[in-house]
N, C-alpha and C positions, 0 to 999 in steps of 0.2 A: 454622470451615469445613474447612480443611484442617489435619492435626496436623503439628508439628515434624519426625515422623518418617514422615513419607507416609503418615500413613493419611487418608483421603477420607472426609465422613460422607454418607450415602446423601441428604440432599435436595443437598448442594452437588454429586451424581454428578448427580440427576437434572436438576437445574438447568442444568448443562453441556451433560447431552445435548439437552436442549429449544433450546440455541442454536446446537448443531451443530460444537460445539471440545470434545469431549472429547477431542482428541488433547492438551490441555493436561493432561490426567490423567496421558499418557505420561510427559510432560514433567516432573512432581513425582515420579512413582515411577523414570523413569528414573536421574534422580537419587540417588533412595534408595536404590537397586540399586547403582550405583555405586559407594556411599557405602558400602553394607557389603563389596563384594568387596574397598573399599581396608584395611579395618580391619587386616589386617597386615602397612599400611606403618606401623602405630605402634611407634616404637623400641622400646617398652621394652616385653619380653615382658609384664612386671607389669601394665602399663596395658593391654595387649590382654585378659588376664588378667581386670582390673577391670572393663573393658567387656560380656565376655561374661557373666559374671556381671549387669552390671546389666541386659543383654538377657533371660534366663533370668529372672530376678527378674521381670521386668516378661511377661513371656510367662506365668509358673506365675499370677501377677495377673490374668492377660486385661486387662493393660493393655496401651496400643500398643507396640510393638516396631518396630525397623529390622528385624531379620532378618528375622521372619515377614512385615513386609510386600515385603521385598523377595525373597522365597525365594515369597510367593504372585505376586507380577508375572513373576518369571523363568519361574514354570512355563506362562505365558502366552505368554511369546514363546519357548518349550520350549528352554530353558533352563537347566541344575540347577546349581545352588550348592553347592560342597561349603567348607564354611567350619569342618570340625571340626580344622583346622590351623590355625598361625599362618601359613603361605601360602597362604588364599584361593582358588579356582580354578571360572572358567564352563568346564561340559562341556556341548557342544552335543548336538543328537542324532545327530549324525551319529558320537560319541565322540571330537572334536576337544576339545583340552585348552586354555585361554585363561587366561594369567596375570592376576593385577588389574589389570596394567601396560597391556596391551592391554585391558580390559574396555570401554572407552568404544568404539572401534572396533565390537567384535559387538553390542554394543548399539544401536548406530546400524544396520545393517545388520539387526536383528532388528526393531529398531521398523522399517522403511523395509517392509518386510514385511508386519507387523502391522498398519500404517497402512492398508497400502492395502486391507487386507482391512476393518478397523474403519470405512474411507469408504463401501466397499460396503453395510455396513451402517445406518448410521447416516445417510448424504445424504439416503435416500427419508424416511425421518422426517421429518429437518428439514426438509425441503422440505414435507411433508405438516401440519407446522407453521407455515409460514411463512403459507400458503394459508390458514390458518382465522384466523391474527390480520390482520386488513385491510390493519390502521393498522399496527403496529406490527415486522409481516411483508410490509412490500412492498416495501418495496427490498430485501430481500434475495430475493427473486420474482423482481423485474424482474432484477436481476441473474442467476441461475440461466438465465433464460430467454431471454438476448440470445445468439448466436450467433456475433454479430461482437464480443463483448468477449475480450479474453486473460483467463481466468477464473484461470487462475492467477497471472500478475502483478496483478492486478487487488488482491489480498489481499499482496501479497508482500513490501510494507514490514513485516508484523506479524511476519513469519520474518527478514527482513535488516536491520531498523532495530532493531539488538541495543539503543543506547541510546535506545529511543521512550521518551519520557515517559508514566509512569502514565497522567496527562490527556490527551493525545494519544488511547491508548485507548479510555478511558470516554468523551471527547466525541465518538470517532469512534461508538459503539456508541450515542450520546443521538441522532447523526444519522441512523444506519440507522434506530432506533426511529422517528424523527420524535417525539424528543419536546422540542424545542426548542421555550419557551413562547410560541408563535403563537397570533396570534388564532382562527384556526381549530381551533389546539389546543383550548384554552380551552372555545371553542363547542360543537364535535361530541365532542370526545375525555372530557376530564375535564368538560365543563358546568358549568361555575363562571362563565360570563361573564355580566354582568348587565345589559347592555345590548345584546346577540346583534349587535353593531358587530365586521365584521369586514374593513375597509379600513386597509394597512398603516399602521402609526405613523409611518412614517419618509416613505413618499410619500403617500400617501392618495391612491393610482389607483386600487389593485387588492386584493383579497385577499390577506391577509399569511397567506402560507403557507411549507413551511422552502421550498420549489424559489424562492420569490418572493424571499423572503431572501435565501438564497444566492445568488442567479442571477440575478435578476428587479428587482430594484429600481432606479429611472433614481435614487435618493437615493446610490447606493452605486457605481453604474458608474464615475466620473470619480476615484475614490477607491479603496477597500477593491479591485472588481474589478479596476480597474487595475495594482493595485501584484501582485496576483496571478498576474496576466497575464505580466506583466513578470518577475515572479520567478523563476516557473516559465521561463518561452521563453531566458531570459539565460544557463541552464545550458548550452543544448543549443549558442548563442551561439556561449559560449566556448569551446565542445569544438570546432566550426567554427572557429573562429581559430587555434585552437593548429594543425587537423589544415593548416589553408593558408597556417602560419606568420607569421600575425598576432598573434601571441602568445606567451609564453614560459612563460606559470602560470596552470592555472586556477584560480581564488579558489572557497573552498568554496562549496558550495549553498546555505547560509543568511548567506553573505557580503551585506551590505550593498551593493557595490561593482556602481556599473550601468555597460551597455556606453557606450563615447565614440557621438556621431552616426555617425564613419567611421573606417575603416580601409586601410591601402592599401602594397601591399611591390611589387615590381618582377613580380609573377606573378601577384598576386590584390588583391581592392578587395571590402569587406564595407560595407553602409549598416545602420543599428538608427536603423528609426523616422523616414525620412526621405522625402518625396514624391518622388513622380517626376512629371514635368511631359511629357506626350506631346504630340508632334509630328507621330502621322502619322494619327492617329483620335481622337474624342471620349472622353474615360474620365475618370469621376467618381469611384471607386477608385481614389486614386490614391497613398494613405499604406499604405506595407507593412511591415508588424512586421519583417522583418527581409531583407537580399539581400545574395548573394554572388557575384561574379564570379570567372572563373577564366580567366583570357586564356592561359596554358598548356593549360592539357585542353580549353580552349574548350568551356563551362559556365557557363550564368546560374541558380542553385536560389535561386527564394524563396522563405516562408515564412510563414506564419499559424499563429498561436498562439488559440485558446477554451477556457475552460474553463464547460461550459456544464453544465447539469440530467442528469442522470444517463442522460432517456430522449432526451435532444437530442442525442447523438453524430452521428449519423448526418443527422441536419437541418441542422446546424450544418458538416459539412463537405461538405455539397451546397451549402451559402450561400456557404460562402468560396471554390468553386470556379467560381459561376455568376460571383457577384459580383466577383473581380478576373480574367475571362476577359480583357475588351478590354484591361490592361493586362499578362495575357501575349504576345498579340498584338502589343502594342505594346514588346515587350521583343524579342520576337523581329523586328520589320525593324530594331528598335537594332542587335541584336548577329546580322547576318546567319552564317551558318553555324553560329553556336554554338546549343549544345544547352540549351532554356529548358525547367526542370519547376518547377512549383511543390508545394510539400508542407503537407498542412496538420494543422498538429499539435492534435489535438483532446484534452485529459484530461480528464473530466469533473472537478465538482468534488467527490467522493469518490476522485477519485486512478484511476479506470479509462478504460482505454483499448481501442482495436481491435489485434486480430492484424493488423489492414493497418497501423499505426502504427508498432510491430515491424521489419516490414519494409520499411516508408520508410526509419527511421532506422539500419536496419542498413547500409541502403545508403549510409547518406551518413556513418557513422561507421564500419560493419565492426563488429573485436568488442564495442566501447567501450558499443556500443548500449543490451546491457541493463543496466549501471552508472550511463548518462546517463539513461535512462529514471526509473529507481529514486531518483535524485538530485530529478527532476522529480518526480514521485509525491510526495515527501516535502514537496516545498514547496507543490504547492498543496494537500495536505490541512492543515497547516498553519495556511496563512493563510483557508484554509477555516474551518480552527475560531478564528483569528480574528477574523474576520464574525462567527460565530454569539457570542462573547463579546462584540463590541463593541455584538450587538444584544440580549444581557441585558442588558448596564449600561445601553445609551441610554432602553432600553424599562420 
């Protein structure tokens, strides 16, 4: 599909474009580009010597070439290559002169350029694709088309999770397709099922579908969601701890280590996971994922964590805010004069969130926000594809 030496064969181009990341094309050639403006940091004239010869060689062949592919990319991000020295050199158009030393530098600023021009292009497409495949275009639809999601964090593990595992990928890319083998898969999709029985394996309520899987199943709540739950919410936790001094180190993101019940320093008092019992009105909400006190700034912030179905963002933090109202209320005649918010952190479970999420946690961390965010991202897509593994093997 792709050659050693960047060249691209026209169905792996088309293919690409059809899922809307041809900016991963950059991404190979940029490379390539780089790779030959460095060819004279090789010590030995001879061996530079040797190289151009076997590029020539392979060029008079019309076989693939470094140079000609990367002298055909440069002239695309206008660019010229003058490599008929042993010191290498990008002249831009502007007739600015770029050692190979610097080459990574304009190259990033050339592609940052190119990019945004190549999205111009190429989004209406894939968008105009996504709409014709139902099934296998629709979360990437829905997505496009939510307004309140950060559309750019939303994807922004695949740019900053430099070590994402291969699998990580391709399971995230099985999820957007939906082609996780559900029974409803099975039925409508590939028609293989021979009994047209389409009640989950694991609970036999409802329709086993991926949103029902993921998200939906009472077999899976007290378990797989939960430790999910958990995972994710414990990062943002402990960034809370460290910032009110209940803490000396955060443990990484995919640290096994979960929060104690409480906390508690001569300024501040944190609870993970522990009921509050009211005294001045009736409240049946009364276990909250996580609170923190602040008898200095005088500040009560609590906290809910969901990671719910992709189109349930918005459903889901109008429930956590109806639903533990009487026990704001009832926080605030506890802590008279102080200042009670509750915040509710909703990521779905494909890892996206709201521009109002954003800005909760910028307020309650400052700059740290979008690092802690990215942290959380990574864990519940994760254990996301966790579920969807544990429900091939059971299934």
């Amino acid at each position: 599909m792709i050659g050693v030496l960047g060249a691209v064969s026209k169905d792996t181009e088309t293919w690409l474009a059809e899922i809307g990341v041809k900016c991963c094309l950059e991404s190979l050639q940029k490379a390539c580009l780089l790779g030959t403006a460095r060819l004279g940091h090789l010590r030995s004239p001879a061996t530079v010597e040797a190289v151009r010869e076997f590029e020539e060689h392979a060029m008079a062949s019309d076989h693939q070439s470094l140079v000609k592919e990367a002298a055909k990319y440069a002239e695309e991000l206008n660019i010229t290559l003058q490599l008929d020295t042993l010191n290498p050199v990008c002249v831009t158009t502007e007739g600015k002169v770029v050692t190979a030393a610097r080459a990574g530098n304009l190259l990033k600023q050339s592609q940052e350029k190119h990019g945004f021009e190549l999205c111009s292009r190429w989004v209406p497409l894939f968008l105009e694709i996504a709409k014709d495949k139902k099934w296998q275009g629709k979360l990437f639809h829905i997505r496009w088309e939510d307004e309140s999601l950060s559309i750019t964090s939303c994807f922004a593990w695949l740019k900053g999770w430099a070590t994402c595992p291969t699998h990580t990928i391709a399971g995230m890319y099985e999820l957007y397709e939906q082609l996780l083998p559900t029974k409803l898969y099975t039925k409508e999709k590939t028609q293989t099922s021979t009994d047209g029985e389409v009640l989950c394996r694991l609970c036999g309520k409802v329709a086993e579908s991926v949103a029902h899987v993921l998200a939906g199943c009472s077999s899976l709540a007290q378990t797989k969601y939960l430790y999910r739950h958990n995972a994710a919410l414990k990062i943002l936790f402990f960034e809370l701890l460290l910032e009110h001094g209940l803490m000396e180190e955060v443990p990484p993101w995919y640290s096994p280590v979960m929060p104690k019940p409480a906390y508690q320093n001569t300024t501040s008092e944190a609870c993970w996971d522990i009921p509050i019992y009211a005294e001045h009105n009736e409240v049946r909400a009364n276990l909250i994922d996580a609170r923190l006190v602040n008898h200095e700034r005088k500040e009560v912030c609590t906290i809910e964590m969901s990671c719910p179905w992709i189109e349930s963002r918005a459903k889901k933090d109008e429930e956590k805010t109806l639903k533990y109202g009487p026990m704001m209320w009832e926080l605030k005649q506890r802590y008279k004069g102080y200042r009670v918010e509750q915040y509710n952190v909703i990521i779905d479970l494909l890892g996206g969130y709201s521009k109002h999420l954003e800005k909760s946690v910028r307020k309650l961390l400052g700059a740290r926000a979008r690092s802690v965010l990215e942290r959380m991202q990574k864990s519940v897509i994760s254990n996301t594809l966790n579920i969807a593994r544990t429900f091939k093997i059971n299934t």
